[in-house]
PAMI-819757 format. One record per atom (N, C-alpha, C): residue in three letters; x, z, y; residue number from 1. Coordinates in steps of 0.2 Angstrom, whole numbers, always signed. Atoms other than C-alpha are relative to their C-alpha. Layout:
BEGIN
SITE  rest      x      z      y   nr
SITE   ALA      X      Z      Y  NUM
...
This chain:
BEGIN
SITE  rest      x      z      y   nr
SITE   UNK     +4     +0     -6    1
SITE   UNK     +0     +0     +0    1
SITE   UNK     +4     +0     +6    1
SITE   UNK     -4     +0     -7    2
SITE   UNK     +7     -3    +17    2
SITE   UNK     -2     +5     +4    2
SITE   UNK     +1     -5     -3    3
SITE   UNK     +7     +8    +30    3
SITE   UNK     -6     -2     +7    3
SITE   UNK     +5     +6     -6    4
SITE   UNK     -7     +6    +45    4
SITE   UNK     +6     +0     +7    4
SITE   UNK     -3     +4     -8    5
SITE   UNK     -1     -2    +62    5
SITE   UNK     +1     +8     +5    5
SITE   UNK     -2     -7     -7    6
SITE   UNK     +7     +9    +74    6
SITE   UNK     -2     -2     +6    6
SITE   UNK     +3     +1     -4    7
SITE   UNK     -4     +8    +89    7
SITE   UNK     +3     +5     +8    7
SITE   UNK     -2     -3     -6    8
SITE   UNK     +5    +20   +101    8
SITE   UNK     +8     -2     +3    8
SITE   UNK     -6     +4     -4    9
SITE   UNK    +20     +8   +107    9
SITE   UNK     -4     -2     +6    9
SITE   UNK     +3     +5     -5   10
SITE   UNK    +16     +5   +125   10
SITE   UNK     +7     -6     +3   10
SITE   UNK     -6     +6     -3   11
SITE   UNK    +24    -10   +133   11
SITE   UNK     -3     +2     +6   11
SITE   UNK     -1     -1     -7   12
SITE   UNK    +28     -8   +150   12
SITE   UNK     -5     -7     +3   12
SITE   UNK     +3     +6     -5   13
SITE   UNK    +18    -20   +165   13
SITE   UNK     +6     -2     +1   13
SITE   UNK     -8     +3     -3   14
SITE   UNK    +33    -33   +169   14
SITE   UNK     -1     +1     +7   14
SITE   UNK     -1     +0     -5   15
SITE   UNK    +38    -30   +185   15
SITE   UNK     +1     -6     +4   15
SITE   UNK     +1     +8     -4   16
SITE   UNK    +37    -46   +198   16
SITE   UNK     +4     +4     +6   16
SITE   UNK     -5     +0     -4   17
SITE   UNK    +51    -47   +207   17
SITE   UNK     +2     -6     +7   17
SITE   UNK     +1     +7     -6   18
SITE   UNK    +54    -60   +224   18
SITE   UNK     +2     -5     -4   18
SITE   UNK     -2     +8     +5   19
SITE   UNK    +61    -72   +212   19
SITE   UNK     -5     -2     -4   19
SITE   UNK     +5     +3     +3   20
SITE   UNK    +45    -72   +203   20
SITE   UNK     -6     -2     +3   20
SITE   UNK     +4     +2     -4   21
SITE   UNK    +34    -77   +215   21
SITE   UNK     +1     -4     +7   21
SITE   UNK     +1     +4     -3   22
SITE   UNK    +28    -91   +225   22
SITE   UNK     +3     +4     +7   22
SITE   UNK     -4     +1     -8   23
SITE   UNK    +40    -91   +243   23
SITE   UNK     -5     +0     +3   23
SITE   UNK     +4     -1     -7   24
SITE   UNK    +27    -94   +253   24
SITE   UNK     -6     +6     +0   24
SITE   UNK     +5     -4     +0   25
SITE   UNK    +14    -81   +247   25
SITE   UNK     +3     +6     +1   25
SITE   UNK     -1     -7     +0   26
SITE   UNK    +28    -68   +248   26
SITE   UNK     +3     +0     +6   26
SITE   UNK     -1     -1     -7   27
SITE   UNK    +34    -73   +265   27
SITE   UNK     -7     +2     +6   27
SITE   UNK     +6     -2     -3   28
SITE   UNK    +16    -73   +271   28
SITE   UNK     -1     +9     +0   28
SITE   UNK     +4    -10     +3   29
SITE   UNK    +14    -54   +263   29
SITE   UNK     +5     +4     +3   29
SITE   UNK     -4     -6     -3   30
SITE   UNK    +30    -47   +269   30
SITE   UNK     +0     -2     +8   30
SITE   UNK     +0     +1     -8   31
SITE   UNK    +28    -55   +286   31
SITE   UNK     -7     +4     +2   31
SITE   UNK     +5     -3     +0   32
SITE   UNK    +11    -46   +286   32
SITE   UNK     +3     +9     +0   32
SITE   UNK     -1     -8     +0   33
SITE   UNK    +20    -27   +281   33
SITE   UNK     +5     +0     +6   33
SITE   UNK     -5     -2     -5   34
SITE   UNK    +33    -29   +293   34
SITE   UNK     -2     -1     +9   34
SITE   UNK     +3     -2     -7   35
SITE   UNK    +20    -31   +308   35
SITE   UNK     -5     +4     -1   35
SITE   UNK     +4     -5     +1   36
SITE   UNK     +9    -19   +300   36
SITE   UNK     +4     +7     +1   36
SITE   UNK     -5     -5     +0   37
SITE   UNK    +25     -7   +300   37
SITE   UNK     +3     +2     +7   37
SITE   UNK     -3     -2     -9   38
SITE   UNK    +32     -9   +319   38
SITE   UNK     +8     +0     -3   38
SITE   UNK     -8     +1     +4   39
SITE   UNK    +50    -11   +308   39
SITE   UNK     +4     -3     +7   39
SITE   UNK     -2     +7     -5   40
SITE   UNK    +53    -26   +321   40
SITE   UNK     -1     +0     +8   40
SITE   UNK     +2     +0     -6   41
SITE   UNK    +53    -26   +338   41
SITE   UNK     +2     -7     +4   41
SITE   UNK     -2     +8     -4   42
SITE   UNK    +50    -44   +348   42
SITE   UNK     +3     +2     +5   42
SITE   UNK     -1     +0     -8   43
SITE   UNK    +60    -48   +361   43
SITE   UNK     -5     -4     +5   43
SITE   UNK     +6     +2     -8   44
SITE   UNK    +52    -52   +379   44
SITE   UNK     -1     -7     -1   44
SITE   UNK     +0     +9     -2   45
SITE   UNK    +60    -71   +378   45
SITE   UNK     -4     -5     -8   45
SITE   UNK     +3     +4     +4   46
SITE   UNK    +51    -74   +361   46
SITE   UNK     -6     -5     +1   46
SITE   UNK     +5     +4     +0   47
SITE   UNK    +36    -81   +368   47
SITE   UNK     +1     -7     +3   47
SITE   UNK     -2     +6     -4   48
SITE   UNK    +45    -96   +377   48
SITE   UNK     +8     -2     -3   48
SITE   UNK     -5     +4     +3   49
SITE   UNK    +59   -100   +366   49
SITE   UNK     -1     -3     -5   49
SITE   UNK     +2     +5     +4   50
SITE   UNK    +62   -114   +355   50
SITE   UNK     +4     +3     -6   50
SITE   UNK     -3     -2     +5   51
SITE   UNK    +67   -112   +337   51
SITE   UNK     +6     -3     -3   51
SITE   UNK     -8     +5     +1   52
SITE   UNK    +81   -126   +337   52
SITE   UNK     -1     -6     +5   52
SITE   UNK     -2     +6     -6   53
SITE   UNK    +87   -140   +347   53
SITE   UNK     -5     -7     -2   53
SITE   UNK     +4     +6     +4   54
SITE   UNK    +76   -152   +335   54
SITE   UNK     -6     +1     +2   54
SITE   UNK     +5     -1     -4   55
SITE   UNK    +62   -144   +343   55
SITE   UNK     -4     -2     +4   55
SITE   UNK     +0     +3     -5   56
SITE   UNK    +51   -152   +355   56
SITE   UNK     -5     +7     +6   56
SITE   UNK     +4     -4     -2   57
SITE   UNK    +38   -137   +359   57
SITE   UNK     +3     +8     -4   57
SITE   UNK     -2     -6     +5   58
SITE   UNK    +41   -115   +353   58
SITE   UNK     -6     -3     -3   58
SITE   UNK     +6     -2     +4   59
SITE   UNK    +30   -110   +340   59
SITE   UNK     -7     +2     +2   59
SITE   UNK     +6     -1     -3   60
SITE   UNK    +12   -111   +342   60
SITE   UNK     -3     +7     -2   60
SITE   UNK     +2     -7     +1   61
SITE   UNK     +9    -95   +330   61
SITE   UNK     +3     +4     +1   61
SITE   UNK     -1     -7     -3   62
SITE   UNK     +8    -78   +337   62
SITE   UNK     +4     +5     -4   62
SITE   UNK     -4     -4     +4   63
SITE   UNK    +18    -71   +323   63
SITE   UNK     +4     -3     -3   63
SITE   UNK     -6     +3     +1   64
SITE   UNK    +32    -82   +321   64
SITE   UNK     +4     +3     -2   64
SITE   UNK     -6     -4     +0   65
SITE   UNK    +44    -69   +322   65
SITE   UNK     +2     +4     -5   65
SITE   UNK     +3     -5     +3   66
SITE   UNK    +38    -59   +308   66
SITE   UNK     +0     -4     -5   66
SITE   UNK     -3     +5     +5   67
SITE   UNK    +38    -74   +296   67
SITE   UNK     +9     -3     +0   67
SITE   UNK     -8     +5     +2   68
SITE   UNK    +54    -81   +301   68
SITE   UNK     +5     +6     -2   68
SITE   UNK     -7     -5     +2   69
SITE   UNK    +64    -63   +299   69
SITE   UNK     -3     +0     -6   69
SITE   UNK     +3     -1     +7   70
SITE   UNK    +52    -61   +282   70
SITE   UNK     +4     -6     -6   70
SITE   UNK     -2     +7     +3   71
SITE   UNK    +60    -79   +277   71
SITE   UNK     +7     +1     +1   71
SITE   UNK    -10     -1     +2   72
SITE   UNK    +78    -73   +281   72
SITE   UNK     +0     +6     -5   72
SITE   UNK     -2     -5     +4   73
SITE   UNK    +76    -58   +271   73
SITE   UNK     -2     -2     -8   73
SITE   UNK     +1     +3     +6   74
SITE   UNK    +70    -68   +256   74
SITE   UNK     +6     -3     -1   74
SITE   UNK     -7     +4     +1   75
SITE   UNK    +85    -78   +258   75
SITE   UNK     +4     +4     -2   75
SITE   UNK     -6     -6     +2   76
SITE   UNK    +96    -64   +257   76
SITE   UNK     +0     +3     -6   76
SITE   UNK     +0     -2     +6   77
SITE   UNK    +89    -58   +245   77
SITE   UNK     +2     -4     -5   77
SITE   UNK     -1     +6     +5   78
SITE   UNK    +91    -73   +234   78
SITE   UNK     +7     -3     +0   78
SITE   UNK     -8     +3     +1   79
SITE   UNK   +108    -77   +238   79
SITE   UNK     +5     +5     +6   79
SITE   UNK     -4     -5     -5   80
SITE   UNK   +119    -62   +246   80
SITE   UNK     +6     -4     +1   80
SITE   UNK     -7     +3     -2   81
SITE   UNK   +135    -66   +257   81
SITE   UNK     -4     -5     +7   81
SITE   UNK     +2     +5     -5   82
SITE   UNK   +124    -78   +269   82
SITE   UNK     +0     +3     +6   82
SITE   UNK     +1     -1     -6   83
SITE   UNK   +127    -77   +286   83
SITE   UNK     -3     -4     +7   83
SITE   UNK     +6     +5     -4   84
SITE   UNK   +121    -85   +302   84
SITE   UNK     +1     -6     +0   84
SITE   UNK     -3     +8     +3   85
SITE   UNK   +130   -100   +299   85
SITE   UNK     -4     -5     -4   85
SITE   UNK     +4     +4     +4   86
SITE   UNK   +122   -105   +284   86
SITE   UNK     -7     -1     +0   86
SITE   UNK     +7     -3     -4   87
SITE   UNK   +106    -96   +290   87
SITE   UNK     -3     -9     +5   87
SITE   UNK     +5     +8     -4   88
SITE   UNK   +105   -111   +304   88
SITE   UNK     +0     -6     -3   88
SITE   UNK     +2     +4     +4   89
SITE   UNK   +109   -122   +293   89
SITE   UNK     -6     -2     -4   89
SITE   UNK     +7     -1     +4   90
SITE   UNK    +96   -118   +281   90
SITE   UNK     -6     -3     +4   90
SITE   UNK     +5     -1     -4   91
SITE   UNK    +82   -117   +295   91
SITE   UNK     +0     -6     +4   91
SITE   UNK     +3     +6     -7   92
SITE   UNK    +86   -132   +307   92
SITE   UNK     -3     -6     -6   92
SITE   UNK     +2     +4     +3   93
SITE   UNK    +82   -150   +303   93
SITE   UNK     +0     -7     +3   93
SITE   UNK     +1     +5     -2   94
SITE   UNK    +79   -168   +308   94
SITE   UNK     -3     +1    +10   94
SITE   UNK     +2     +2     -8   95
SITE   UNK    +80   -172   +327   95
SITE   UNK     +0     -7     +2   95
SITE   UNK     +3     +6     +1   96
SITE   UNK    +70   -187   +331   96
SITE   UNK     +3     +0     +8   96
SITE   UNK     -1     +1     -7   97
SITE   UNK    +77   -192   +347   97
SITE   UNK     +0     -9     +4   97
SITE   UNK     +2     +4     -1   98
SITE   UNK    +65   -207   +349   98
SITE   UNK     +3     -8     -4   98
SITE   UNK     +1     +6     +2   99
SITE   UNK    +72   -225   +347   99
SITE   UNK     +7     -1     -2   99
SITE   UNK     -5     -2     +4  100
SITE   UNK    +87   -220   +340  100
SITE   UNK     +0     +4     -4  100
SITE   UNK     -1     -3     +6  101
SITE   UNK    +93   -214   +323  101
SITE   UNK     +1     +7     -1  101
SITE   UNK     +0     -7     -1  102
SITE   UNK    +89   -198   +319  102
SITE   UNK     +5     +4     -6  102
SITE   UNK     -6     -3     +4  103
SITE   UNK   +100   -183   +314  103
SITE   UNK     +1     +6     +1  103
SITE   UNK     +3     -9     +1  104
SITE   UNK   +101   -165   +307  104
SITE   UNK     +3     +2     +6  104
SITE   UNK     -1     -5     -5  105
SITE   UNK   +101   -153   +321  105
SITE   UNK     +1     +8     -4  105
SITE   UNK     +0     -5     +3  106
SITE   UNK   +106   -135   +315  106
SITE   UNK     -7     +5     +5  106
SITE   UNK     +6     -4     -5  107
SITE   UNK    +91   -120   +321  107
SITE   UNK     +3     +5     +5  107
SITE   UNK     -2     -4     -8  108
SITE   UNK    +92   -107   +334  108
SITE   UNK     +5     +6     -3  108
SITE   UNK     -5     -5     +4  109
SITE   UNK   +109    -96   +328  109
SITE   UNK     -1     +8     +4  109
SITE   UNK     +2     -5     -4  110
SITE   UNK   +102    -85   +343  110
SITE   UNK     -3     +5     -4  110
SITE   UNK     +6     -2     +4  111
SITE   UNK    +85    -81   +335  111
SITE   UNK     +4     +3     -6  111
SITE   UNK     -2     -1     +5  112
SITE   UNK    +93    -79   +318  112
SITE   UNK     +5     +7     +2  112
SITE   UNK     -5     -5     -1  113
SITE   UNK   +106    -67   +324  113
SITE   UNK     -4     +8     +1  113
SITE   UNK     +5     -6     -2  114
SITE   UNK    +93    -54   +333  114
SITE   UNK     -3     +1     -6  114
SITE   UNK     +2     -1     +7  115
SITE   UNK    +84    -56   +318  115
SITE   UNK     +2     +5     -5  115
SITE   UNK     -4     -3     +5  116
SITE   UNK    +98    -50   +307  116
SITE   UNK     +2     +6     +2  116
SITE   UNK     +3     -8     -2  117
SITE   UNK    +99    -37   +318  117
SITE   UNK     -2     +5     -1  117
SITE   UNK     +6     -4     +1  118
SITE   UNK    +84    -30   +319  118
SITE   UNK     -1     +2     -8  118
SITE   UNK     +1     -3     +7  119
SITE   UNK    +84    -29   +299  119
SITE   UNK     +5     +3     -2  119
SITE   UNK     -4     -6     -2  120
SITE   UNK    +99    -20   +300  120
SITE   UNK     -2     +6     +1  120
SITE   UNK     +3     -5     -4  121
SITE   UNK    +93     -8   +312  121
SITE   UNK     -6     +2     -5  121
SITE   UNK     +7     -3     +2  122
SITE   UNK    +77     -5   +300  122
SITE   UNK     +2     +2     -7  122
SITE   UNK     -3     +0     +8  123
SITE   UNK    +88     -4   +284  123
SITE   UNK     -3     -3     -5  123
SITE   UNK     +3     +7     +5  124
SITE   UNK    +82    -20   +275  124
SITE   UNK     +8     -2     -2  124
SITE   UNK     -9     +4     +0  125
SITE   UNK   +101    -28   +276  125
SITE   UNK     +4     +4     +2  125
SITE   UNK     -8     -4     -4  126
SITE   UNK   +119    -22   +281  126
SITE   UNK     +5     -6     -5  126
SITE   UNK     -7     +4     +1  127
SITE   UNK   +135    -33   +282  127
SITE   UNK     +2     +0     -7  127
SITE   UNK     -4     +2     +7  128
SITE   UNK   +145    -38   +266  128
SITE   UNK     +4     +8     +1  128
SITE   UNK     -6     -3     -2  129
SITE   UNK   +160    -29   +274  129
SITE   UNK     -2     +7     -1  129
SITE   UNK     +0     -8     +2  130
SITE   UNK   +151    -12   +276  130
SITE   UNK     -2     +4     -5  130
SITE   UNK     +4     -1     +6  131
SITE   UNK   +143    -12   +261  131
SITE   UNK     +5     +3     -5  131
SITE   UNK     -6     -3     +5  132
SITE   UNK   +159    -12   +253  132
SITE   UNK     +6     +2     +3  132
SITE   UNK     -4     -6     -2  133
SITE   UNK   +168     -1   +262  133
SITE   UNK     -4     +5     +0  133
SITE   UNK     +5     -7     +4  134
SITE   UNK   +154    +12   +259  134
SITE   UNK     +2     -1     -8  134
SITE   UNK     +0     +1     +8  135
SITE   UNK   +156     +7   +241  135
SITE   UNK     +5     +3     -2  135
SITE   UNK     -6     -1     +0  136
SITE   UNK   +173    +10   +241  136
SITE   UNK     +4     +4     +4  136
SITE   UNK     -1     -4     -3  137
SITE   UNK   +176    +22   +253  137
SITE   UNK     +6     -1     +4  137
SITE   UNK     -5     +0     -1  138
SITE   UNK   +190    +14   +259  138
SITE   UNK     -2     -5    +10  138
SITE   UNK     -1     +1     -8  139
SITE   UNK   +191     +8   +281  139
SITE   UNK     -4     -9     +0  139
SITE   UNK     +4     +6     -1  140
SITE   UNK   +180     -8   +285  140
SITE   UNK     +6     -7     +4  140
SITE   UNK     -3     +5     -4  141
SITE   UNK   +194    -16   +293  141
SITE   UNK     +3     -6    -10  141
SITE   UNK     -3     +6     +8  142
SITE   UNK   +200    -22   +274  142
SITE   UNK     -4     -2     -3  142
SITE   UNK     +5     +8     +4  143
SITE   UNK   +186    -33   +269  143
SITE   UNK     -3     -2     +7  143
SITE   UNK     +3     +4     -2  144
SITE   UNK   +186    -41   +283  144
SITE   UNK     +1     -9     +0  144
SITE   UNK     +1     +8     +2  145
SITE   UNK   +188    -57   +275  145
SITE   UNK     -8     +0     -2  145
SITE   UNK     +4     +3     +3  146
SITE   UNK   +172    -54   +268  146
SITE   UNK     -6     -1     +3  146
SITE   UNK     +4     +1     -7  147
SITE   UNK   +157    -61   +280  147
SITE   UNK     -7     +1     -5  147
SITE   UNK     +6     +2     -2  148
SITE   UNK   +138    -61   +279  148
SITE   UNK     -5     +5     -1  148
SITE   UNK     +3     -7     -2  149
SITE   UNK   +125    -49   +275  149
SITE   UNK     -2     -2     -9  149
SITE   UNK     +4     +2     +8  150
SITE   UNK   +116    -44   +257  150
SITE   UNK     -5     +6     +4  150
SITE   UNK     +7     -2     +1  151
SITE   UNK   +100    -35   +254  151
SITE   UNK     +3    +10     -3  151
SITE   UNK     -2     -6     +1  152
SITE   UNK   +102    -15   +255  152
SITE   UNK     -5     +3     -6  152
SITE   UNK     +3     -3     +6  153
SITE   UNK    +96     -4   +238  153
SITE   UNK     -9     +0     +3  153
SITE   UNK     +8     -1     +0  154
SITE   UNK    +79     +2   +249  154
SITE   UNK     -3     -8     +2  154
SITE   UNK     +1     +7     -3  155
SITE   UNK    +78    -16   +257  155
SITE   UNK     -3     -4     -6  155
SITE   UNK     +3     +4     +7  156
SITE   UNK    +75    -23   +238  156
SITE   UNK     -4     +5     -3  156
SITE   UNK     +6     -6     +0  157
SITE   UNK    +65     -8   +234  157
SITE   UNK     -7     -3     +2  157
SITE   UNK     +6     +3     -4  158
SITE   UNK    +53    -13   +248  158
SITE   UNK     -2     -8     -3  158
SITE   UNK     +2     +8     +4  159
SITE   UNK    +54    -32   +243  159
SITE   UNK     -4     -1     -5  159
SITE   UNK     +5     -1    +10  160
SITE   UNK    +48    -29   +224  160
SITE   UNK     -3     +3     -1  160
SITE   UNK     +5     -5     +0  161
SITE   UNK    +37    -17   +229  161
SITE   UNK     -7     -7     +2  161
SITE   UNK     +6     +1     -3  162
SITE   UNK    +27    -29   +240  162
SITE   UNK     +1     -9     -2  162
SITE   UNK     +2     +5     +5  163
SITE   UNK    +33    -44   +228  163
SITE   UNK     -7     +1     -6  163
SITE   UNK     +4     -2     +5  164
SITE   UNK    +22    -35   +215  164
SITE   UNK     -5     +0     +1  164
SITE   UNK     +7     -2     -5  165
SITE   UNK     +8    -32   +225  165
SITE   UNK     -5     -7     +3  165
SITE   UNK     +2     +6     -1  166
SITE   UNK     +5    -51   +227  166
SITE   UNK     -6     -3     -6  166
């Protein structure tokens, strides 16, 4: 005779993480917790800047600011070390500049920059360099070779929480 079925194994929920979830429905959600939160603070020249040179008008929605740092912090998460370099890269695009041939523009390094601050400042990101001189306990002058920013312990905490939540 066999023995009957063990019924008291639980399997855990999988947890969904920013990688598993559709980019836009999780920029949407975390750009929603980050104006629900006050984490962010706009600056004054937000309503009248453009978001790259390939631009012809700003952004028409009212919460631009709130999507595009929610869309840096996905990147970051996604690929640590990027810094604002790559950032503008990432983000600019085709500048149509009429009856001549058109040709990539990179985006505003500005915008990006304050951004990456402000998520700093809220403890979402921190530099490569201080990351690993906390890590290592040793002076931040000696990794500065190493440049851009990653996603801090509570920073992915928050992300996975409100990737799950989608």
């Amino acid at each position: 005779s066999t023995p009957p079925p063990i019924h008291s194994r639980h399997k855990m929920a999988p947890t969904l993480t920013v990688r598993d979830v559709s980019g836009a429905a999780f920029i949407r959600a975390y750009a929603d917790h980050l104006k629900k939160s006050a984490k962010l603070e706009i600056p004054k020249y937000a309503e009248y800047v453009k978001t790259g040179v390939a631009r012809e008008l700003n952004p028409i929605q009212d919460d631009w600011y709130y999507v595009r740092a929610a869309a840096l912090a996905r990147k970051i998460y996604l690929k640590k070390g990027l810094g604002v370099g790559a950032l503008t890269r990432h983000f600019g695009g085709r500048h149509r500049r009429g009856t001549r041939t058109e040709r990539f523009r990179k985006s505003s390094s500005g915008i990006i920059r304050t951004i990456l601050q402000s998520l700093e400042k809220a403890g979402t990101i921190v530099k490569c360099s201080t990351a690993a001189a906390a890590a290592s306990g040793r002076p931040e002058s000696e990794f500065a070779d190493m440049n851009g920013r990653q996603i801090t312990p509570e920073g992915q905490r928050d992300l996975d929480r409100i990737a799950g939540s989608i």
